[in-house]
NUTI-920649 format. One record per residue (C-alpha): residue in three letters; x, y, z. Coordinates in steps of 0.25 Angstrom, whole numbers, padded with zeros to 4 digits, always signed. Layout:
BEGIN
ALAXYZ;...
! end
This chain:
BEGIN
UNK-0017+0024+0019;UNK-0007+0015+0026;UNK+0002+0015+0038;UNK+0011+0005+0045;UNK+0009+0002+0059;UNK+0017-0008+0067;UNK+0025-0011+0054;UNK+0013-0015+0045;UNK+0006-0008+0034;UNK-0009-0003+0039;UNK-0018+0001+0028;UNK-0031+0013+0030;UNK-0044+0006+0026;UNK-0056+0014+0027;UNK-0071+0007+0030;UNK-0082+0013+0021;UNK-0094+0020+0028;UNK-0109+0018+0026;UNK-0119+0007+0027;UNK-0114-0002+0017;UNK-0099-0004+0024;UNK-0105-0003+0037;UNK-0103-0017+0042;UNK-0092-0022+0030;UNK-0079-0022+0037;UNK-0070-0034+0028;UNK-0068-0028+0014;UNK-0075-0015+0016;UNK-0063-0007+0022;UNK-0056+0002+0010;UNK-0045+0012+0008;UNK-0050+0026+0007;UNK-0056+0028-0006;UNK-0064+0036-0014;UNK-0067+0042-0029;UNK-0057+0050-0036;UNK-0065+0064-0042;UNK-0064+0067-0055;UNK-0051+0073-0059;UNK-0046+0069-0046;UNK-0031+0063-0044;UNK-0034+0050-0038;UNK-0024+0052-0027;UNK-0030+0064-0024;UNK-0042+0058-0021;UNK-0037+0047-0013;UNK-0031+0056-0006;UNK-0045+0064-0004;UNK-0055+0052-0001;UNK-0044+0047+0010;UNK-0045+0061+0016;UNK-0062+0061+0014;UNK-0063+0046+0019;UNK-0054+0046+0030;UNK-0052+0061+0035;UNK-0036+0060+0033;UNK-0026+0069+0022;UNK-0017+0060+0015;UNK-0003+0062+0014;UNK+0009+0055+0011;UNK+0015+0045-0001;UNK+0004+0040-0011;UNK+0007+0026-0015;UNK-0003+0024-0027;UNK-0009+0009-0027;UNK-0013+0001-0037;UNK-0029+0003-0041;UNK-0038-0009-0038;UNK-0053-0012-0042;UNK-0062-0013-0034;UNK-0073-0025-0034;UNK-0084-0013-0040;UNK-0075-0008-0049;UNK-0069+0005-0042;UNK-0054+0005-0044;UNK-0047+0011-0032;UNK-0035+0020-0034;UNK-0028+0020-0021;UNK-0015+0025-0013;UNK-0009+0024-0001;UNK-0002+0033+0008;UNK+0006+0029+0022;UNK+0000+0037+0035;UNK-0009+0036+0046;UNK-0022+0041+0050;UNK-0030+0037+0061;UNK-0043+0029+0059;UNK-0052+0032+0069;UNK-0051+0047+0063;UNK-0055+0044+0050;UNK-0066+0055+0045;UNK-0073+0051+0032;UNK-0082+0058+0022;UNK-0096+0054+0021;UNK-0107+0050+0011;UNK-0121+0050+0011;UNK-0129+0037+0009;UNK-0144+0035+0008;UNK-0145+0024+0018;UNK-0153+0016+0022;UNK-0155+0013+0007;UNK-0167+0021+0003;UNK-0170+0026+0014;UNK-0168+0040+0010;UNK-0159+0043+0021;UNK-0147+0048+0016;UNK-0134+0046+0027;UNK-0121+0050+0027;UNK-0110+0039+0029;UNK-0093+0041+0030;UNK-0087+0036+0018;UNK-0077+0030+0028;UNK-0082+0024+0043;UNK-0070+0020+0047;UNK-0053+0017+0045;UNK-0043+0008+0049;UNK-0029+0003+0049;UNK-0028-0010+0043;UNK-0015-0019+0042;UNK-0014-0027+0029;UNK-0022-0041+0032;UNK-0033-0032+0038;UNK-0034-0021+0029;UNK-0036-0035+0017;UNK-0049-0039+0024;UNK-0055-0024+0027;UNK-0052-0018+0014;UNK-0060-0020+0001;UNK-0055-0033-0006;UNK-0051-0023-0019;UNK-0044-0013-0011;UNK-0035-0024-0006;UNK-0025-0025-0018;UNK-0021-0008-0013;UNK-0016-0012+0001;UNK-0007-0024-0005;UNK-0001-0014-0015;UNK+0002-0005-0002;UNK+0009-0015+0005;UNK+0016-0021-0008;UNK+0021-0005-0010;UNK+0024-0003+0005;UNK+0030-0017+0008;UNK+0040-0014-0006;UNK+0043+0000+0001;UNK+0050-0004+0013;
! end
């Protein structure tokens, strides 16, 4: 999701929840994400791990980005849609993680613990290196719009 706020493009990037992105802040933020089900169409499922991740519908124009690879391997098909959603009311799904490891205690964690509003040089240093290259091709196609 974008938005444009005081004549600037402002990109959503959620913070994955659990232990392990606990205390990562640079290079750990994202955009909302998850795996497409089988025979699923993958802007349908974009459209429904934004709304499982985040707690928002989305609607609007669907600009389709380029995929990129990620450093594991995972390519990630993305889109991006103008609006505006509050932060601070995110509501994310959650998952269930043994934790501590082997401990036998099995938690639950929100896939998402929290959201921001991020203009361009921020949103470079939060978000995953790999994710980057989506952002620059929403501004290229934003900036060639106007």
């Amino acid at each position: 999701m974008y938005r444009r706020s005081a004549g600037q493009l402002q990109f959503l990037l959620a913070h994955p929840g659990g232990p392990f992105f606990r205390k990562k802040d640079i290079g750990a933020w994202t955009i909302p994400k998850g795996e497409i089900g089988e025979n699923e169409d993958a802007l349908c499922a974009a459209r429904r791990e934004f709304e499982e991740e985040v707690g928002y519908k989305l609607e609007g124009r669907f600009i389709e980005l380029p995929p990129v690879k990620q450093k594991g391997g995972k390519i990630v098909r993305a889109w991006a849609v103008e609006g505006d959603v509050d932060p601070a009311g995110i509501k994310s799904n959650s998952f269930s993680l043994e934790w501590p490891p082997g401990s036998g205690r099995v938690q639950e964690f929100p896939e998402i613990d929290r959201a921001g509003w991020f203009d361009a040089e921020s949103a470079k240093s939060k978000i995953n290196p790999a994710q980057w290259p989506l952002l620059e091709e929403l501004e290229r196609v934003i900036s060639g719009r106007e």
